[in-house]
Each structure stands twice: as structure tokens, then as C-alpha cells.
ZAMARGU-4260 file (C-alpha; in steps of 0.2 Angstrom, whole numbers, plus 5000, padded with zeros to 4 digits):
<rodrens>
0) 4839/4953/5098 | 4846/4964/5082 | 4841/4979/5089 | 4854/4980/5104 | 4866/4976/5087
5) 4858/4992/5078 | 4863/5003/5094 | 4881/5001/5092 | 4894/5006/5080 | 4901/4994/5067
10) 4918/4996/5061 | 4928/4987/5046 | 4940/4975/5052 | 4954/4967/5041 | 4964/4951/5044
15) 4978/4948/5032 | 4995/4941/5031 | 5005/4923/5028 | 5002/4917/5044 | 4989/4903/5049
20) 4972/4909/5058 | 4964/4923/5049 | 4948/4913/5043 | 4947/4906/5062 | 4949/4923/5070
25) 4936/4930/5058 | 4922/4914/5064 | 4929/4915/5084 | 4918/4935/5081 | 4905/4927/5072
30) 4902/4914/5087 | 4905/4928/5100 | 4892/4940/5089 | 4880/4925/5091 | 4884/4923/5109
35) 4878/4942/5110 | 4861/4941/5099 | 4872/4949/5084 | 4865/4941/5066 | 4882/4936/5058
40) 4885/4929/5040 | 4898/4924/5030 | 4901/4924/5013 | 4919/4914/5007 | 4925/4918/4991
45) 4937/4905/4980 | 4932/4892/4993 | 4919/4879/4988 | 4918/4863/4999 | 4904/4863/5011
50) 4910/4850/5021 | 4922/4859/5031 | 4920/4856/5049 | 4917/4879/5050 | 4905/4876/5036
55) 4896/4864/5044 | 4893/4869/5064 | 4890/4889/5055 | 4877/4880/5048 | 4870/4872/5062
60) 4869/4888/5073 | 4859/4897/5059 | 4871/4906/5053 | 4869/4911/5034 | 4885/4905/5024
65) 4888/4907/5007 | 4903/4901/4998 | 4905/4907/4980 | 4922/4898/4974 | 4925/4883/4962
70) 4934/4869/4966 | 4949/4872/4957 | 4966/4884/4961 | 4968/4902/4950 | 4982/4908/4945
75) 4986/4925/4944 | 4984/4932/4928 | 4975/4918/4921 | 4958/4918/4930 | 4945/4909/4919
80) 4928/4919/4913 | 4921/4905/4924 | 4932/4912/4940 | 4928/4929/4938 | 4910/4925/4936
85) 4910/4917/4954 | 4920/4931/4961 | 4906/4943/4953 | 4891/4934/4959 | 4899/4933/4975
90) 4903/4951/4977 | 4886/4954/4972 | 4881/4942/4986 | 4890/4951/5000 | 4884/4968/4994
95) 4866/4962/5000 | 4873/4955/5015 | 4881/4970/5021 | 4869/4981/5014 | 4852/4972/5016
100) 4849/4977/5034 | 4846/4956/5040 | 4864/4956/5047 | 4873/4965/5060 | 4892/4955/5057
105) 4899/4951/5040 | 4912/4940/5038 | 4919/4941/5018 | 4930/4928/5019 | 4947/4927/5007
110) 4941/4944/4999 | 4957/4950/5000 | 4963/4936/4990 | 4950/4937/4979 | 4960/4955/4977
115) 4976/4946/4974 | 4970/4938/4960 | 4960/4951/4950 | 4944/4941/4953 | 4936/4959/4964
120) 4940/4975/4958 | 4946/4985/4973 | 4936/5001/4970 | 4923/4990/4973 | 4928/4985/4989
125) 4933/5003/4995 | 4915/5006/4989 | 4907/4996/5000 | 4916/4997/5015 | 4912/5017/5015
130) 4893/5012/5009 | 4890/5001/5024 | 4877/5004/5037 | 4884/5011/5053 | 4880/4998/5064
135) 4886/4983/5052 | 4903/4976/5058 | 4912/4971/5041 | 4928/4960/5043 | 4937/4956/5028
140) 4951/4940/5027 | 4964/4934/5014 | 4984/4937/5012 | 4991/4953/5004 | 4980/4965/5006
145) 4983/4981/4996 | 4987/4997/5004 | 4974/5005/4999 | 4963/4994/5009 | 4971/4995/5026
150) 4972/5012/5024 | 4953/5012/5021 | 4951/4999/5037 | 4946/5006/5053 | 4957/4988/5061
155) 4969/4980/5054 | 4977/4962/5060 | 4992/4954/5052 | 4996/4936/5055 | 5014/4933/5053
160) 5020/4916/5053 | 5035/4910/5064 | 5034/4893/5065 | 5024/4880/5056 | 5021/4860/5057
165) 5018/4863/5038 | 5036/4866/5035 | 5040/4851/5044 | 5030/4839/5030 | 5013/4838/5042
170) 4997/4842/5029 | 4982/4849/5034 | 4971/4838/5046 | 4951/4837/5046 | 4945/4846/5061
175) 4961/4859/5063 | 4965/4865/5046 | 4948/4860/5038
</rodrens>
């Protein structure tokens, strides 16, 4: 299983922008890697509610999620010692994931947020996306992602929203935004 995974080159793949479906791109590969015999995990930053319909199938098939954010909003230039705390742990968290060797697909979910906010410092990230194991596909999600990181991205996929039920006054409904 995993060492069909090991033969192939991993790459780092980056989904940003304003538009809806970057988290949901990012799980379709983890089901496909599954599909494959890949070992996938995912690790969420500044999300924290386990129920989440994602949360709980990934569970279900195995996969290993971790989810490393509080239940509440930061805002930038105000993040709490308590925030950046979560967001360190968490960075520590997906350091062992991408590095330990148990995995041959990380997803680190809103990490590029995480960016946004000042919760990860970005050397950090540059860091460990050139410190990776060659065969370790890292793909890394959130709106706004620095320069430096798409420069530093071997993909790079920008959602850009056009039209949205959201703008018509429809909120987020269980099973398709949740």
C-alpha cells in the first residue's frame, strides 16, 4: 500500500483565493489518494468543530485529522496568546505529519490563513515545504496567500468567485457548506 506512494514524486500544491471550494478541492485528493492506497491526513488550522459532515466521513475512512483552531473569530492584529498558542501547536503538529514518514498526502488546511493572520510565521512554512520528503504531496489551503508562497509552490490554484447564493441572503447549509 504506501510503498507504491514512496515511488512517486510529491509536489506542493496551493489553493487560495475568495472563491468557495478550496477546503473541498483539497479533501476530493485526499479521497482519490485513498482510492490509490495513498495514507492522507489532514490537519485544519483556526477550525475547531468536529462535527462537520468532512470531519466526520475523514474520520470514518481512517483518515487522521487534526483540527487545531478555537471556537472563536481572530482578528488581524489582535490574535490572542491563546490563538497563537493553537496555531503553534498546530504547526508543530503538521511538521510531524509531513515529516514523520506515516503519510504520503498532507492536507494543512487554512494554513494560508493562518498566514493572513500572523498566527504562522511564513519562514516557517517556506521551511517546511523545501524540508519535505520527496515523495510527500503537501497541499496547503486558505485565501491570500503571500507571494512568497506561490512563488515557493510547485501548483498553484486560485478560486475566484463569480457568482454566489451567499450574496443573495442564503447562509451556509449542513451538508454543502459544513
Amino acid at each position: 500500500m504506501g510503498d507504491a506512494g514512496r515511488q512517486r514524486e510529491g509536489f506542493v500544491q496551493v489553493y487560495t483565493g475568495d472563491g468557495k471550494g478550496k477546503t473541498t478541492a483539497a479533501l476530493g485528493l485526499v479521497l482519490r489518494a485513498l482510492g490509490h492506497g495513498l495514507r492522507p491526513a489532514v490537519l485544519q488550522f483556526m477550525k475547531a468543530d468536529p462535527t462537520w459532515g468532512e470531519i466526520v466521513m475523514l474520520r470514518r475512512l481512517g483518515v487522521d485529522v487534526v483540527q487545531c483552531g478555537l471556537d472563536h473569530w481572530v482578528i488581524k492584529g489582535e490574535a490572542t496568546d491563546d490563538d497563537l498558542a493553537a496555531a503553534a501547536q498546530g504547526f508543530a503538529r503538521a511538521r510531524e505529519l509531513v515529516m514523520g514518514g506515516d503519510h504520503d498526502v498532507v492536507v494543512l488546511d487554512e494554513l494560508v490563513t493562518a498566514l493572513f493572520f500572523e498566527l504562522v510565521p511564513l519562514g516557517d512554512v517556506l521551511d517546511l515545504m523545501r524540508a519535505k520528503p520527496g515523495h510527500v504531496e503537501l497541499v496547503v489551503t486558505g485565501r491570500r496567500a503571500p507571494e512568497e508562497l506561490i512563488e515557493a509552490a510547485d501548483l498553484v490554484t486560485e478560486m475566484v468567485p463569480r457568482k454566489h447564493y451567499y450574496d443573495a441572503g442564503i447562509e451556509a447549509r449542513e451538508g454543502i457548506e459544513y
